[in-house]
C-alpha positions in Angstrom: 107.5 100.1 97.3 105.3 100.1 94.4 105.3 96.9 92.7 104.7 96.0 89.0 101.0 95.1 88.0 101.9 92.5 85.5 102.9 90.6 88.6 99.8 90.6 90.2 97.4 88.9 87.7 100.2 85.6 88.0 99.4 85.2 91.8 95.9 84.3 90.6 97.1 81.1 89.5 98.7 79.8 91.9 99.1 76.4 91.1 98.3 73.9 93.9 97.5 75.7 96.6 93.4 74.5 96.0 92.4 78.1 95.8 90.0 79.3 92.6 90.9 82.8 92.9 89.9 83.1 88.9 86.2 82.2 90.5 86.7 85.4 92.7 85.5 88.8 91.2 87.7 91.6 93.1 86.1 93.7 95.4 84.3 96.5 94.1 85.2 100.1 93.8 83.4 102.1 96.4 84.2 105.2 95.0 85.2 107.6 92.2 89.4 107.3 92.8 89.5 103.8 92.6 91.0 102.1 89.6 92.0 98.9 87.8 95.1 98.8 89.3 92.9 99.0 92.8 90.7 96.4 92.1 93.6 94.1 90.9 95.9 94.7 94.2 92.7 93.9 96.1 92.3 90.2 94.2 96.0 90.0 95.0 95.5 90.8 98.3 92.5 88.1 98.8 95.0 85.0 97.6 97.9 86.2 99.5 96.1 86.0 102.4 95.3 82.5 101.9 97.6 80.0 103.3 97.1 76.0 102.5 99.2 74.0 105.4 100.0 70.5 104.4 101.1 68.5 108.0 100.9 65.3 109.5 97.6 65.1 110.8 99.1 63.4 114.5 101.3 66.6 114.9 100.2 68.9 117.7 102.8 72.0 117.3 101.5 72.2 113.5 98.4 72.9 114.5 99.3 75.3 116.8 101.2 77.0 113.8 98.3 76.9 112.2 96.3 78.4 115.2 98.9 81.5 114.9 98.4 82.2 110.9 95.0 82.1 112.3 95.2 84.8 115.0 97.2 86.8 112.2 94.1 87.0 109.7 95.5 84.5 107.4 92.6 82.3 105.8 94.5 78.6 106.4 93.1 75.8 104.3 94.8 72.6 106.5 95.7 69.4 104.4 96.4 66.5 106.4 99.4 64.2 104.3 101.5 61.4 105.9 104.9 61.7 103.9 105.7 65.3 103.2 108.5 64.2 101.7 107.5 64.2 98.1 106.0 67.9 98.4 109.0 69.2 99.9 110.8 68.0 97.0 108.6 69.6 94.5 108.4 73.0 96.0 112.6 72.7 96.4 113.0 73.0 100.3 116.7 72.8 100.3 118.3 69.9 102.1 118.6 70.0 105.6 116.3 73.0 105.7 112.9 71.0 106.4 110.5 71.2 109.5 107.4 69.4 110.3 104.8 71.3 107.9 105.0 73.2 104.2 102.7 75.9 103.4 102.6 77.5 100.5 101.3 81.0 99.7 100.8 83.9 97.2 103.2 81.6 95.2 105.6 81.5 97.8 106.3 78.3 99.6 106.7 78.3 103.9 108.4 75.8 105.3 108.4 75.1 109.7 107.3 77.6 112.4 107.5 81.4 110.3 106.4 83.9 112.0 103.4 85.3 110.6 104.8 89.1 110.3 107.9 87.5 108.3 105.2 86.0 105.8 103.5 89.4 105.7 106.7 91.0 104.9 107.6 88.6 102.6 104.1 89.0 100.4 104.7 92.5 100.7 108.2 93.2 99.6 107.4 90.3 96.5 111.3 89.3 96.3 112.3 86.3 93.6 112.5 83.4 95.7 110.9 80.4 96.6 109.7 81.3 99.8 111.3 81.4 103.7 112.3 78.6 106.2 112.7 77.9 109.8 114.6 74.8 109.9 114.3 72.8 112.6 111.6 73.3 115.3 113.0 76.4 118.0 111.9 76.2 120.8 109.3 80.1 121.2 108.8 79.7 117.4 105.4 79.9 116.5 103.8 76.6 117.3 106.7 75.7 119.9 105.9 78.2 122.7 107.3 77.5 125.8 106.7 78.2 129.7 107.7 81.4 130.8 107.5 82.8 127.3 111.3 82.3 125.9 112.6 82.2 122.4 115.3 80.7 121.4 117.7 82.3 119.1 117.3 81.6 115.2 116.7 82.9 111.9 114.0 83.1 109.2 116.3 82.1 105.9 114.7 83.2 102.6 115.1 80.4 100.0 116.4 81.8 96.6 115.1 80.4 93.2 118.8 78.2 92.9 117.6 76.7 96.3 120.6 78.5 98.4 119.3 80.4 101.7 120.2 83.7 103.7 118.8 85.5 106.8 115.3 86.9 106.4 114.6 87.8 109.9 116.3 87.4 113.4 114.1 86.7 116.5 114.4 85.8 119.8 117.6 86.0 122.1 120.8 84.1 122.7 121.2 82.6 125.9 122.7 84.6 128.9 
């Protein structure tokens, strides 16, 4: 799906998430096909690969979500915050839709235990949204793996701009 180029040059300037993309030149051509349009999906690609994870700094199963963005080739820049609250809020998680950590990236805001292929979809396919959610912690989420490797049931929900949700993604299995 080719996606509009006046789109691109906004993700610079991502506000909040701490990165100076503007700073960054994109990389440079390395050879005689390349073209602006190259070199500007490749500065795009640099900040949506950058991921800053505000969590309480006592909570293990963040940091384990953390570890899995990680693993994925995400660059995670972690803040530690007490009371998410007020950030939650702001970025318009959706009552009743919270988890124990908010990330925010490419302009998109990720709230609980999202997988890191859903994020990569997400950045990809560039709908108008807010971002996705996990409510809730399940249990074989990212971050809340379990012995013997299950996954509980649930859904990624993708958070429109008027704050409603639908299913993103589907993962793991119902119970025999």
């Amino acid at each position: 799906m080719n996606m509009p180029l006046r789109a691109g040059w906004g993700l610079l300037l991502v506000a909040g998430t701490g990165l100076n993309a503007c700073a960054r030149s994109p990389a440079p051509a390395t050879d005689a096909t390349a073209t602006p349009a190259t070199a500007q999906a490749q500065a795009v690609s640099v900040v949506a690969s950058h991921v800053v994870v505000h969590k309480d700094p006592m909570c293990g199963c963040c940091g384990l979500w953390v570890d899995h963005l990680r693993k994925a080739g995400f660059e995670v820049d972690v803040r530690n915050e007490a009371n998410l609250d007020p950030l939650k809020e702001k970025l318009g998680i959706p009552a009743g839709k919270g988890s124990c950590h908010t990330a925010e990236v490419g302009g998109y805001v990720i709230e609980g235990h999202v997988p890191a292929e859903d994020i990569r979809r997400l950045l990809a396919e560039r709908p108008a949204a807010r971002g996705l959610t996990v409510p809730g912690m399940p249990a074989g989420s990212p971050g809340m793996e379990v012995p013997g490797g299950h996954v509980q049931a649930y859904a990624v929900e993708i958070i429109a701009r008027d704050g409603s949700t639908r299913p993103f993604a589907v993962h793991g299995e119902s119970p025999p």
